[in-house]
N, C-alpha and C positions, 0 to 999 in steps of 0.2 A: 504494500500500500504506500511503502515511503518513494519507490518511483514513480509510479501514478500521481503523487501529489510534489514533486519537485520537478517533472516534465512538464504540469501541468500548472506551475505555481502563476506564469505569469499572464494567462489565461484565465484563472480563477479570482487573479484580485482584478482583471478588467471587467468579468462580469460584475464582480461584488459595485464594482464602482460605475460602472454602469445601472444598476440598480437603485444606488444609491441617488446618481443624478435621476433617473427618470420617477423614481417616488419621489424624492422630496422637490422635485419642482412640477410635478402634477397634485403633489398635496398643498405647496404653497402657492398654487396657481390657482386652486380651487377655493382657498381660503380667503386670496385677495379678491375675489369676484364677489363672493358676501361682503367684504369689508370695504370695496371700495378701494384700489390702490392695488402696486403692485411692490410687493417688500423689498427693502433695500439688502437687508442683508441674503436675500439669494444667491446673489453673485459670488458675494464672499465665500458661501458656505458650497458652491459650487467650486471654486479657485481650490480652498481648502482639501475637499475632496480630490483634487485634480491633482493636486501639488502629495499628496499619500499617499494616492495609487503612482502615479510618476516613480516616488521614492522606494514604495516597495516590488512595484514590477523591476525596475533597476538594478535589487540586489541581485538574483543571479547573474548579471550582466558584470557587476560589480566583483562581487565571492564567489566566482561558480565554484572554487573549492569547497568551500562550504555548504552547498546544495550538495554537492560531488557526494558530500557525507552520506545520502539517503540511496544512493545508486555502490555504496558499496560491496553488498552480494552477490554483485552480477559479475560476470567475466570483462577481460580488460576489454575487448574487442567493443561489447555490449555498453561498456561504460563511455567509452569514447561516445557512440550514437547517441547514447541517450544527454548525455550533457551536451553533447553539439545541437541538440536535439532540445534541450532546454533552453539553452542561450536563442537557439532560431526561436522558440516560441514565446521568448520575452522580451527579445527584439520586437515581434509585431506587435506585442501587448504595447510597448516604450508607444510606437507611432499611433496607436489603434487608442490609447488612454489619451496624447494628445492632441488628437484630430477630435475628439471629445471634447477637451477642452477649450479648443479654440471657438470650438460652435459657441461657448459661452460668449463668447466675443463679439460673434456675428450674428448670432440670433435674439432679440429680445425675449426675456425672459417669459414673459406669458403676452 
């Protein structure tokens, strides 16, 4: 389970964080339409979010020795793949979290 979830690490915090933006700006979006207004601190707590997932999709890009840790069972051959294998897929999380973030830029919030 611990290579499933270090191949899959940077993957796993783009969905999280993609969740994170499309709830809480469908719930602050629904909330400023009762209230009249559209909340200022969205943005921030968008950025915030942006700027977390950024830093933790990052680390295995950063320590893959350290992720390396969880692919220790495997043979070298199998080890080499799967951490090339990791680092490719938190590569795209790196550009896939921030093409996310930038829509904060360009899209109005609600």
């Amino acid at each position: 389970m611990g290579i499933v979830f270090a191949v899959l690490f940077g993957p796993l915090v783009w969905a999280v964080h993609l969740m994170v933006l499309y709830g809480a700006h469908a719930s602050a979006c629904a909330a400023a339409a009762s209230v009249d207004g559209t909340p200022r601190p969205l943005i921030a707590l968008f950025a915030l979010a942006t700027a977390i997932a950024l830093l933790l999709v990052s680390l295995p890009l950063a320590l893959p020795k350290r992720f390396a840790g969880f692919l220790s069972r495997a043979p070298d051959e199998e080890n080499r793949f799967l951490l090339s294998l990791m680092r490719w897929l938190a590569g795209l999380s790196v550009v896939a979290v921030a093409a996310n973030g930038m829509a904060l830029l360009i899209v109005p919030p609600c």
